[in-house]
N, C-alpha and C positions, 0 to 999 in steps of 0.2 A: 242719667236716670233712664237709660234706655231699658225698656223692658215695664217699665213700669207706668199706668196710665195716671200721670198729674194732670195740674190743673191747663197748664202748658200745653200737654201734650192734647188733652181733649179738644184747646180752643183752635190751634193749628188744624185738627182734624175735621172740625166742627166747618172750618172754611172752606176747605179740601174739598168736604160735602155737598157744603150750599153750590158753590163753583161747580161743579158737576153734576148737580142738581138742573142747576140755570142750565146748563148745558143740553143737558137732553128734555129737559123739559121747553127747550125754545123761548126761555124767558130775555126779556132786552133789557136794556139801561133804567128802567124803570123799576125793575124787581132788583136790581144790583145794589139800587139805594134805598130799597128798601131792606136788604141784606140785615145790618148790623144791629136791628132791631127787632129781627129774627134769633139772632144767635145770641142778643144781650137785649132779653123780653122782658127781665122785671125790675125788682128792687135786690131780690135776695142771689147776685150773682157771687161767685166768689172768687171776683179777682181784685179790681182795685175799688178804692173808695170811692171815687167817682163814675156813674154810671155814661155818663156823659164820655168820658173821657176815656171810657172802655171801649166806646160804638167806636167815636172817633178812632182810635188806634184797628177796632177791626177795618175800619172804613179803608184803611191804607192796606191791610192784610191783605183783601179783596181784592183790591188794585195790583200787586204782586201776583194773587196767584192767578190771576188774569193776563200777565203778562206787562203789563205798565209800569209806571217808575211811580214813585213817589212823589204827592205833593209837595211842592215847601211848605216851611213851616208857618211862614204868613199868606198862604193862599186862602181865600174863599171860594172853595169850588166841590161839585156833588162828588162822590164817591165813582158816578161814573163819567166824569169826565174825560172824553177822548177814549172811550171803552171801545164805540165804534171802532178804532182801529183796532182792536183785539177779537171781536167778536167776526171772524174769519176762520177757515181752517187751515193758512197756514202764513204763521206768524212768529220770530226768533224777536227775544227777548232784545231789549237795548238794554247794553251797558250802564249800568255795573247790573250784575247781574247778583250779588250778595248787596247789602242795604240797609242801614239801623233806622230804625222808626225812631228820630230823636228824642219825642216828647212819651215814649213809652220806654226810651231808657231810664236808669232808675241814677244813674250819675255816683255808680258804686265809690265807696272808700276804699283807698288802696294807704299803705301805709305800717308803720309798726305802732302799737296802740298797748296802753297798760290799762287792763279793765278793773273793774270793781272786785274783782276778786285777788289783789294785789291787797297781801296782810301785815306789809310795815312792818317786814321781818327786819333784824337786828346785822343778818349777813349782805344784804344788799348786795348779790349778787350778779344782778341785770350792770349795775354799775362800774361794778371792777372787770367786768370783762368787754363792756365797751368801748371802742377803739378809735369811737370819736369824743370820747366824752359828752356825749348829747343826753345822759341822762341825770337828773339833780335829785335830790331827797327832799320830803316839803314835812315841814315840821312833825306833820303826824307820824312818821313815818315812809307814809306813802312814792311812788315812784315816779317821775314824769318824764318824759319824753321830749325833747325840742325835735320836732319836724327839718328843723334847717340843719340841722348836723347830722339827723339820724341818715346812714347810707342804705337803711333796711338788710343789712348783712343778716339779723336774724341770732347772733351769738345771746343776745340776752333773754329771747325765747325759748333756747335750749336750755338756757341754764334755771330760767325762773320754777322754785321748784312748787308751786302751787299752779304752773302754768296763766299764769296770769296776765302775761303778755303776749299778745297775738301779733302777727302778721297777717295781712287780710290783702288780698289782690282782684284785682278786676277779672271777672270767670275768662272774660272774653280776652281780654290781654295776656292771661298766663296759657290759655288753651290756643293761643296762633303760634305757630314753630317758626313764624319767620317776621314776628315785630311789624304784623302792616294796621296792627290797632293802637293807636292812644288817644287820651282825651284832647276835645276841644277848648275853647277857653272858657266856657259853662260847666263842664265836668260831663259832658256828653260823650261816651263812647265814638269813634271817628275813624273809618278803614280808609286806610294809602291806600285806593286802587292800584298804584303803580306796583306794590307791593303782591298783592291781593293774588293769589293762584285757585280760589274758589272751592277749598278742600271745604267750608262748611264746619270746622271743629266749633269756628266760634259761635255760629249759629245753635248748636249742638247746648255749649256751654251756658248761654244766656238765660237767667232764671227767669228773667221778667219776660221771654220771649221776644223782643226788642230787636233783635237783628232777622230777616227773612229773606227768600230767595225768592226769584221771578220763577213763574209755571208756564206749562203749555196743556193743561186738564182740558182747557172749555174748547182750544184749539183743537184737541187730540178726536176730543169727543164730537167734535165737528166736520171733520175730516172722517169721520167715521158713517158718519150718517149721510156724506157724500156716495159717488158710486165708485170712485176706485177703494179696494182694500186695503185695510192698515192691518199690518202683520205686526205684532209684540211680539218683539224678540228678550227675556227673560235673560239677568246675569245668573252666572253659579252661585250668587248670594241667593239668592233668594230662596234655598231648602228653608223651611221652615217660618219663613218669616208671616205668611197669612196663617199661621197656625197648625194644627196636624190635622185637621180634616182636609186642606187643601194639599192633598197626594199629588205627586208627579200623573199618574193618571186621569187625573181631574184639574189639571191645569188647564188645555185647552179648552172643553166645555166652561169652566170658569170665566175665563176670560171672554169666549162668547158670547155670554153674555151681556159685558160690554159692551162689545159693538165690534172686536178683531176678530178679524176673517182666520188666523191662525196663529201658531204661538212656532217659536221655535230656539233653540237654546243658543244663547253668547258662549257656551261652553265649549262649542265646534268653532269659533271664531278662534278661542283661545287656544287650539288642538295647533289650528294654522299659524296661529301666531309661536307657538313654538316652536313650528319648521323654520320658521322665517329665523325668528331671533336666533337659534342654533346655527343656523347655515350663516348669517352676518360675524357672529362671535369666531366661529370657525376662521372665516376669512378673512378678519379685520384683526384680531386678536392675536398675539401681541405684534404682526408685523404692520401694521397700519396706524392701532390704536394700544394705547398700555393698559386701558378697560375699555368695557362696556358696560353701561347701566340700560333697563330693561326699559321696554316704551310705554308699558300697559294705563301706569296712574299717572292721567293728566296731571294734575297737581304735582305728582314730584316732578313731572319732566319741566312741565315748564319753570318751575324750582330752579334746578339744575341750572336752566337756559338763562334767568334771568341773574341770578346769585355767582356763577360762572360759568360765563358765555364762552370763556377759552375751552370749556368742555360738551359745548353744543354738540359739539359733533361725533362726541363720546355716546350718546343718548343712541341707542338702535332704531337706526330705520324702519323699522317694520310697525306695519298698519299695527292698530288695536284691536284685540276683539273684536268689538262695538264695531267700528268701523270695516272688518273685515265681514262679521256678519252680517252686515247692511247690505252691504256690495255683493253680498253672494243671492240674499234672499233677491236683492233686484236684478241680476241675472238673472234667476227662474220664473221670476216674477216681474216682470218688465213693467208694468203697469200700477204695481204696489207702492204703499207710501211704510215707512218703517219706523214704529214708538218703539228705543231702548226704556226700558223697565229695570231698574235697578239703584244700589246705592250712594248712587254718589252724585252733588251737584257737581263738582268739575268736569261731570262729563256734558252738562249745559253747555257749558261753553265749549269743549272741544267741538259739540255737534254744530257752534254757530261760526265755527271756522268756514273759509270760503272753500278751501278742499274737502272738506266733511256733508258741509249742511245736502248737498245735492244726494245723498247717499243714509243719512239719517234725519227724518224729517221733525221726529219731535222726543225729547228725553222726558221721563218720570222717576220720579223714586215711588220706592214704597209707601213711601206714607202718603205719597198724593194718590196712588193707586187706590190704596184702600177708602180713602175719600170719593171714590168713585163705584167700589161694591158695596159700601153703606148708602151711597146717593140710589144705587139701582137695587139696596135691598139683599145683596146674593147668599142665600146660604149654601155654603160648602157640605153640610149633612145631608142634604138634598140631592149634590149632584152625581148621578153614576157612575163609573167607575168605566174610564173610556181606552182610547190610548194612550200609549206607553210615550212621554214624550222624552225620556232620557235617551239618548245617543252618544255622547261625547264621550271620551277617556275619562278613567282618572282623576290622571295632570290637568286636564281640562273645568274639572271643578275644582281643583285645589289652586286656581289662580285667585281665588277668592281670598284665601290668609295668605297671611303676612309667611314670605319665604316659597309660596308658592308654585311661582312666577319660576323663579331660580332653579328651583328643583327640577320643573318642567323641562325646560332649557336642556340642566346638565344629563338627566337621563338620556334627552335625545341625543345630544353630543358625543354620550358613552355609546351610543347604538349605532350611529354614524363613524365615531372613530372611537374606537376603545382604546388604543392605546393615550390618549389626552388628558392628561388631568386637570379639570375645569375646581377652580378657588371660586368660590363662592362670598356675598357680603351681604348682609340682606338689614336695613334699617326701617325703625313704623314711627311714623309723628315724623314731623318737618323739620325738629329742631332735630333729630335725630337722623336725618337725611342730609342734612348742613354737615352737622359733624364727620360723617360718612363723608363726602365728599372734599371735606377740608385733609382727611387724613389721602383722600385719594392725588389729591393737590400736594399732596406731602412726599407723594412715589413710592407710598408705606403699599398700595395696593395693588400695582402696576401686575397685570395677567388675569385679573380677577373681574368676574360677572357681577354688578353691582343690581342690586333689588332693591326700590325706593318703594317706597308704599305712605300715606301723607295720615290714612288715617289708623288710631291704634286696632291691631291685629289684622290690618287691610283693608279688603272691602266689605267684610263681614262688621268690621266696625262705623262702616260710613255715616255720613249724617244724614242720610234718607232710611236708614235701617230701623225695623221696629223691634228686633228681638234684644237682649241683653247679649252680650258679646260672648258669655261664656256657653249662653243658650243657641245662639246661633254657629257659633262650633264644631258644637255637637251635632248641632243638624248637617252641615255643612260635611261632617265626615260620613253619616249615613246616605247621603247622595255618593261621596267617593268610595264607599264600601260597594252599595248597588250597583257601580260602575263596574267594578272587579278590576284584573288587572291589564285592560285594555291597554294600549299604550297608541298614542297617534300618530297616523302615517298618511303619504300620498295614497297609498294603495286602501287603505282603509275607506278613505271618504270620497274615493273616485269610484266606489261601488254605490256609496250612499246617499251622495249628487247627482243626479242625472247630467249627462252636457260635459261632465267638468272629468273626465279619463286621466288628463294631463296635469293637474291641479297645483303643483309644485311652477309650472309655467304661467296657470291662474291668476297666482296669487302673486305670483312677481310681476306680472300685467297691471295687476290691481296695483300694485305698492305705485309703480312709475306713472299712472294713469295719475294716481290722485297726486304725490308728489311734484308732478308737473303744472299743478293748479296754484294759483298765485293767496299763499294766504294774505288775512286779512290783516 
């Protein structure tokens, strides 16, 4: 339902708010418990029947986007217990870092089901073509189902011609691409961490809002109002996501308002990361390695690492964006602290890797962002029309969709050796990244540059994203239109970085610098 303001989506933001509220307005553990009776003040709320039990479930929201774990579930204790250690400016989340509120999951039915709209037709159709015989006729007519035999294959759904048997799935179980949700033995929703790569679909999926991710809002906003600067660095997602009154020329000033010292685009991280990834492809490709998949989306890579470890080493070296634009900004800015802005929580967690965190201090999405210009008020009609903050190629924004990455890559590849013909694979969703990779395990793809991307259309579809996917797009290409046909180079951005002449050297310093840091 992205795009769309539900009941969900308001109360998520509503949190976002107060959190960022408490924030600059210097509020302690005192006003945190008083939070949930702020945001659920009457009788006439419109979420669940009990009001009680609404505070309660924000009272844990809180706790999340504050940076804390969750109570159990037989704890008695305030909302801000142990907040003190959150209320700092600089603080990375404890594991896990995705998390179901058990007693605000709804303990959905999954199953094949014959509803009331099943009319004791005379062809009984659901029955002749099931293949366990799990379904009987009951005197009226009517059709039933035995649970113990049904394999949920779905044949008798097709066939039923009144539609009257449904299949119904758990949101959260059908929207993870790699199986790390099933129920507990209450019927409560339950993530395999082990499993878990932090892509956020399921969170995304959740009707009742019942799954949530840890923040870093109250930290960000604290560190801000310290005296070193915190520069927001901005993904290529984010054309359009605050709306169209927030112009590329009115970014900066926006976001100054907040409390960052400057804004500066992930889209030049991404210029470099295609030098890199093209020059490894080049040199690895096919006499080292029989593919390579690209490094960009956390979530696929570590997919990949954990699902087939015999292909770790297929996965490209090279920094990320994110991580490469960190490193650049704290080279010019030796003193600065650096908020990634953008969509996706699995980059939480790559930022709280021990090679990373020194280099990325604190990650946001969109939507906690905007929880933070509703807390301070900002209007976009207001703000004047400043600098230009677009710099980047292209390619550089189009690593935002699904196939972007790839593209990126092969044109550089063409520019460096034309005579090479680079195959191309590009998969979006995790289960669709499995398969891709099973077929590469197959030696069906051997030569070929593989593009995993975890969430659907990439990062434009992430689960911090506020636009509808077909609207973010669109935006998404009007930034690669206004780019024009720049293309990225050493020589380009050794005029545009001060210091950095040599930058292709740079940026391979950076890669072994951090490479040689012992992850976590």
């Amino acid at each position: 339902m992205k795009g769309y303001i539900t009941d969900k989506t308001k109360l998520r933001r509503r949190v976002f708010e107060e959190v960022a509220r408490l924030a600059y307005e210097g509020g302690g553990p005192e006003q945190l418990d008083d939070l949930p009776y702020k945001i659920i003040s009457g009788e006439n709320e419109p979420f669940r029947d009990s009001i009680f039990l609404e505070r309660a479930i924000i009272g844990e929201r809180l706790r999340v986007a504050m940076g804390m774990s969750l109570r159990k579930i037989n704890e008695h204790a305030n909302t801000s217990k142990g907040v003190d250690e959150s209320m700092i400016a600089e603080k990375y989340y404890e594991p896990p870092l995705i998390d179901i509120i058990r007693f605000a999951c709804n303990c959905c039915p999954d199953g094949v089901t014959v509803t009331n709209g099943c009319q004791g037709c005379l062809e009984h159709p659901c029955k002749e073509v099931c293949p366990k015989d799990a379904i009987t006729i009951q005197k009226d007519g009517r059709s039933v189902i035995d649970p113990d035999k049904c394999i949920k294959c779905g044949r008798c759904v097709q066939v039923c011609p009144f539609n009257a048997i449904v299949k119904q799935e758990r949101p959260c179980e059908k929207a993870c691409g790699i199986n790390a949700i099933h129920k507990d033995e209450y019927g409560h929703a339950e993530i395999d961490q082990e499993k878990c790569v932090s892509c956020g679909m399921c969170l995304n999926s959740c009707p009742f809002a019942a799954i949530v991710d840890k923040g870093q809002i109250y930290q960000t906003i604290k560190a801000m109002q310290d005296d070193a600067p915190v520069i927001a660095m901005v993904a290529p997602s984010i054309a359009g996501q605050f709306g169209k009154e927030l112009t590329d020329t009115k970014m900066k000033e926006a976001f100054g308002k907040l409390g960052f010292a400057d804004v500066v685009e992930v889209a030049v991280g991404a210029d470099l990361c295609t030098i890199q990834e093209a020059e490894h492809f080049m040199h690895d490709v096919p006499e080292n390695l029989p593919f390579m998949g690209t490094s960009c989306c956390p979530a696929w890579s570590i997919m990949a690492k954990k699902q087939f470890p015999e292909f770790a080493g297929n996965i490209s070296m090279a920094l990320t964006p994110m991580v490469l634009s960190a490193r650049l900004a704290k080279k010019l800015h030796p003193e600065c602290k650096v908020a990634f802005i953008g969509p996706c929580l699995s980059k939480k967690q790559e930022a709280s890797r021990r090679s990373v965190k020194s280099y990325v201090d604190f990650v946001l999405t969109y939507e906690e962002v905007a929880g933070m210009f509703a807390a301070k008020g900002v209007d976009f009609g207001a703000i004047p029309e400043g600098e230009e903050l677009r710099r980047a190629s292209s390619d550089g924004y189009g690593f935002a969709r699904s196939g972007g990455v790839a593209e990126a890559v092969k044109k550089r590849l063409e520019e460096v050796d034309p005579d090479r013909e680079v195959l191309i694979e590009r998969a979006e969703g995790l289960d669709n990244c499995r398969k891709m990779l099973m077929r590469a395990k197959a030696g069906k793809l051997n030569g070929y540059l593989l593009e995993g991307m975890a969430c659907p259309g990439g990062c434009i579809g992430g689960a911090g994203t506020l636009l509808a996917l077909n609207r973010a797009d669109y935006q998404l290409g009007v930034s690669e239109k206004e780019a024009g046909v720049l293309r990225c180079s050493e020589s380009r951005y050794a005029d545009m970085l001060p210091g950095l002449e040599h930058l292709g050297e740079e940026v391979a310093r950076i890669e072994a610098e951090v490479r040689t840091q012992e992850d976590d």
